[in-house]
Structures are given as structure tokens and as C-alpha cells.
N, C-alpha and C positions, 0 to 999 in steps of 0.2 A: 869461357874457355873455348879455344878453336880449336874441335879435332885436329888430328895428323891426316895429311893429307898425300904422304910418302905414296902410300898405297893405291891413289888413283891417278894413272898415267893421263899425261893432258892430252885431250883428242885434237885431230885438225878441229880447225873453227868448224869448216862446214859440217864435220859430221855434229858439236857441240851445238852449234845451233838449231839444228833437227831436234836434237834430244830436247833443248829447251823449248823448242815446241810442243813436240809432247807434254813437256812439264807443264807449259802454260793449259795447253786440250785436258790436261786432266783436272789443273785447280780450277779451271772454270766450271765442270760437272761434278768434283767433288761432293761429296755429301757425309762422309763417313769419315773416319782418322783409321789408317791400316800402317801397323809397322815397317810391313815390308817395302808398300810404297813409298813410304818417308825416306825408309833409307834410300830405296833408288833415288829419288828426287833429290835429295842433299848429295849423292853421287855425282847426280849433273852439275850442281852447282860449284863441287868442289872440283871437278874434272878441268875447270881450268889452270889449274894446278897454284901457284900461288894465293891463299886466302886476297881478295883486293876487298875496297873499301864496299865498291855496288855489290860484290858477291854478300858479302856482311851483310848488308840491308836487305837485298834477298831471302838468308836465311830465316833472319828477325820476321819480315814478312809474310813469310811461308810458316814459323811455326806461331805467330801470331793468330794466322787461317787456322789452323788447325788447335790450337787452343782455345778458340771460340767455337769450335766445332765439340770438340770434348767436355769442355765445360758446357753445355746447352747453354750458350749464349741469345740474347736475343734473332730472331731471324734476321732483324735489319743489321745487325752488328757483325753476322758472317758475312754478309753480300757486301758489307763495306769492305771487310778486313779482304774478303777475296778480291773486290776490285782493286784493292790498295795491292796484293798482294801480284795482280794480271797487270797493273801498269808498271811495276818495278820487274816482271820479267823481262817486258815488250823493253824497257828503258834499255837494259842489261844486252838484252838481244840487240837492240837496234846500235848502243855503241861497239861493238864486235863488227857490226858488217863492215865491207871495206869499202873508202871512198874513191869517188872517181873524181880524179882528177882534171 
């Protein structure tokens, strides 16, 4: 089920894109699962305002990282799910930016 997303006003890109960096600087040093951050992070994600297909696979990703973070997963199995987790932001981020013609 996809939250309602009424709630969070879509940012310019530019400033969306910032946040998602952030979001990326954080799941890279990640170590711990904290509520509060979760929901900002799903904030960003949903700040685009429209659920789209890449925001979905984001999500998926994101709480994939963090369920192997809560379940004591293997060590090698968080470092996957996070880099699986750091390429599908950079993907997300990189189709946002604008092209030059």
C-alpha cells in the first residue's frame, strides 16, 4: 500500500535533488534503523509528489537496507542491500537532472 502523499508539497527539483543527496550521505554511513529518519527519508522520496515507478523501487530499496539492518543480517548482506540501495538513488537523482541540449 502507497502512503498518501496529499501531504507533502513537491519541491523545485533543485532543491529535491539536494535532499536526495543527503538521503544518499546518510545511507551510505548508516548503521542503525531510527524512525524519525525513515520518515524524513520517505519524505524525500515522496516529495516528488506523484508516487512514479523509480520512486517505488527506491522505497523497496531503502526499507530492504533497513530491514537487514534490524533483523541482524549478515554484514555482507547490509553492504549489498546499501549499495543496491546508493545505486537506485544516484539512478533516481541522475534521471531528474535536466538535459542539455
Amino acid at each position: 500500500m502507497v502512503p498518501a502523499t496529499a501531504d507533502v508539497a513537491p519541491l523545485p527539483w533543485r532543491d529535491h535533488l539536494a535532499a536526495l543527496g543527503a538521503l544518499r550521505r546518510g545511507v551510505a554511513v548508516q548503521s542503525s534503523v531510527d524512525a524519525a529518519d525513515g520518515i524524513r527519508a520517505r519524505r524525500i522520496l515522496f516529495s516528488l509528489g506523484q508516487p512514479s515507478g523509480d520512486m517505488l523501487v527506491a522505497l523497496d530499496a531503502l526499507d530492504r537496507f533497513e530491514r537487514a539492518i534490524v533483523e541482524c543480517d549478515d554484514p555482507s548482506t547490509i553492504e549489498m542491500r546499501r549499495r543496491n540501495c546508493l545505486v537506485i538513488l544516484d539512478r533516481l537523482a541522475a534521471k531528474g537532472l535536466p538535459r542539455a541540449s
